[in-house]
C-alpha positions as a Python dict, from the first residue, in 0.01 Angstrom:
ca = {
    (1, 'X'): (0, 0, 0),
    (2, 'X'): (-273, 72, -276),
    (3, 'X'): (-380, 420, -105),
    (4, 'X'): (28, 551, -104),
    (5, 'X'): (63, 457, -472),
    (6, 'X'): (-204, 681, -568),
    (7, 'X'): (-172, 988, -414),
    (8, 'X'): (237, 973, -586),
    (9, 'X'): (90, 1092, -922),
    (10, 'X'): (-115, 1373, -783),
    (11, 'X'): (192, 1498, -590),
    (12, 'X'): (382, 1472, -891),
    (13, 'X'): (118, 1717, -1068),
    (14, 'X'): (138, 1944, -826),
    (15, 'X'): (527, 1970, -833),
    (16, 'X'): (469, 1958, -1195),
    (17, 'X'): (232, 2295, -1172),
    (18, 'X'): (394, 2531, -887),
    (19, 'X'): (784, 2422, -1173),
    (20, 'X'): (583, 2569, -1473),
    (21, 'X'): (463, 2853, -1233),
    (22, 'X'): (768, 2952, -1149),
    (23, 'X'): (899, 2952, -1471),
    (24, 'X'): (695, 3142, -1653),
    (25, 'X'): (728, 3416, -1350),
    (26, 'X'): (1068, 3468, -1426),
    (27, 'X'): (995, 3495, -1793),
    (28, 'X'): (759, 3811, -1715),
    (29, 'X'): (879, 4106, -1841),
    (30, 'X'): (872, 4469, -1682),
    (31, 'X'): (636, 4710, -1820),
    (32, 'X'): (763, 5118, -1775),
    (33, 'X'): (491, 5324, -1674),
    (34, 'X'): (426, 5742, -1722),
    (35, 'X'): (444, 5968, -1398),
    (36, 'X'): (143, 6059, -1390),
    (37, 'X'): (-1, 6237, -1065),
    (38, 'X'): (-386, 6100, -1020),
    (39, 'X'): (-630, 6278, -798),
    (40, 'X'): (-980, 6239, -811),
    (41, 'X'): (-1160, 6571, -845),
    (42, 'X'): (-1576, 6580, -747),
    (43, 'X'): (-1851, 6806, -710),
    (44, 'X'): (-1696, 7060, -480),
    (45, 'X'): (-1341, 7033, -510),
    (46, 'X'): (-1081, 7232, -595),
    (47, 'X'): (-796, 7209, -779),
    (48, 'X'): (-476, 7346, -583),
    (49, 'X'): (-394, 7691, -710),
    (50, 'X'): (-7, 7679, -723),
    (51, 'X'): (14, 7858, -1029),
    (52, 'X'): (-192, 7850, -1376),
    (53, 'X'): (-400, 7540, -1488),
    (54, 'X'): (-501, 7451, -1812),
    (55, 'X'): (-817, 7262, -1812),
    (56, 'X'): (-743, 6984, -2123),
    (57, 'X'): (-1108, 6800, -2200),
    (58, 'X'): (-1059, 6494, -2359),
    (59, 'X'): (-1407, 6365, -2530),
    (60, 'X'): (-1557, 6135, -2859),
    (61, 'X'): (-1591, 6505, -3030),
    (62, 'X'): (-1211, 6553, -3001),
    (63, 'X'): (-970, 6776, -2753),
    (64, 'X'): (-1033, 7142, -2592),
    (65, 'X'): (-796, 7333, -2416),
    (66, 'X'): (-941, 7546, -2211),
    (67, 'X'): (-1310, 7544, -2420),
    (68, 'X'): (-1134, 7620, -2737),
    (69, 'X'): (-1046, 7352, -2983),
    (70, 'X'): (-694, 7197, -3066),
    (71, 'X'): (-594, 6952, -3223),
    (72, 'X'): (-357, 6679, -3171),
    (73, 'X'): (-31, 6851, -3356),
    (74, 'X'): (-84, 7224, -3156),
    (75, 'X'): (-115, 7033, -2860),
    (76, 'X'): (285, 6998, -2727),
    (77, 'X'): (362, 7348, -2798),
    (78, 'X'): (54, 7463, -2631),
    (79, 'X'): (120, 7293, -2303),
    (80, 'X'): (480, 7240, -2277),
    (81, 'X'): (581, 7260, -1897),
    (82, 'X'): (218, 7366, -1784),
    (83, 'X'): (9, 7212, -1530),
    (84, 'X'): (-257, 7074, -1679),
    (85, 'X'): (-598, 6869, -1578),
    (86, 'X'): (-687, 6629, -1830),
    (87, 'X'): (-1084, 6554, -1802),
    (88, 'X'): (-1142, 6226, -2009),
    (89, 'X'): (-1455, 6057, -2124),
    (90, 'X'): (-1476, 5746, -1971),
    (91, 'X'): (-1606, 5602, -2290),
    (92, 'X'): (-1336, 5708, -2474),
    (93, 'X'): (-1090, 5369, -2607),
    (94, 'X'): (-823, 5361, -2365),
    (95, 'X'): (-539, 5416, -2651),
    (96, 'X'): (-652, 5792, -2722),
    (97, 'X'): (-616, 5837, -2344),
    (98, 'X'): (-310, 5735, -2324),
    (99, 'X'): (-156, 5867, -2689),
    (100, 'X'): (-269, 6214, -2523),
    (101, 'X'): (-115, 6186, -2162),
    (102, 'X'): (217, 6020, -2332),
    (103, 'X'): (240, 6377, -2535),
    (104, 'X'): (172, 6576, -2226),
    (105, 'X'): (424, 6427, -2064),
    (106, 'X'): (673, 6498, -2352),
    (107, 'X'): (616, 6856, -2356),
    (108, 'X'): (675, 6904, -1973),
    (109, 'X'): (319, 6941, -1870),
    (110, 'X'): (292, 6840, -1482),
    (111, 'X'): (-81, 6595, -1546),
    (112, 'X'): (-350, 6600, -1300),
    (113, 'X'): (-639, 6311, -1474),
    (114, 'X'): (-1016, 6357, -1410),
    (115, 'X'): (-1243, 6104, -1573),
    (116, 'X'): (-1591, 6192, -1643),
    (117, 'X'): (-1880, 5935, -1626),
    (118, 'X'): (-2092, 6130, -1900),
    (119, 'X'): (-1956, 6270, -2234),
    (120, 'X'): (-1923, 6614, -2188),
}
């Protein structure tokens, strides 16, 4: 009778964990995302050619569109309802990333993301 009476408080724990398990999944809260298209572009691919791309580099130094320089405020007029590939330093904090695709998509601009392993 001694080995049934201790296995009842380890049972209880258990019962006790999967409870506080399920309650705090039903707690979680759903996070919205931005439609974003992702493709992985390499040494020797192409970008489909359904029309004209702006090429949007993203590095430490700051933003180019297209080699020249913009800044953060041209940067919705400039691309609204383009198609644009964003090439992003990996190194870069994930925030700016974001702050920059989160404007792209406001203006209109259909995103394509390349991330770069080097600054550029």
């Amino acid at each position: 009778m001694k080995s049934q009476t201790a296995i009842l408080p380890l049972v209880d724990l258990v019962f006790l964990a999967l409870g506080a398990m399920l309650a705090c999944m039903t707690q979680m809260e759903l996070i919205s995302t931005l439609p974003v298209e992702v493709t992985r572009i390499g040494k020797g691919s192409a970008v489909p050619q359904h029309g004209k791309i702006e090429v949007l580099t993203l590095t430490a130094q700051g933003m180019t569109l297209n080699g020249k320089p913009i800044t953060e405020n041209e940067l919705a007029s400039k691309v609204a309802n383009k198609r644009i590939v964003l090439r992003a330093y990996r190194g870069l904090p994930t925030e700016v990333t974001i702050k920059v695709i989160a404007k792209l998509a406001e203006s209109g601009a259909e995103v394509t993301i390349e991330v770069k392993e080097i600054d550029l």
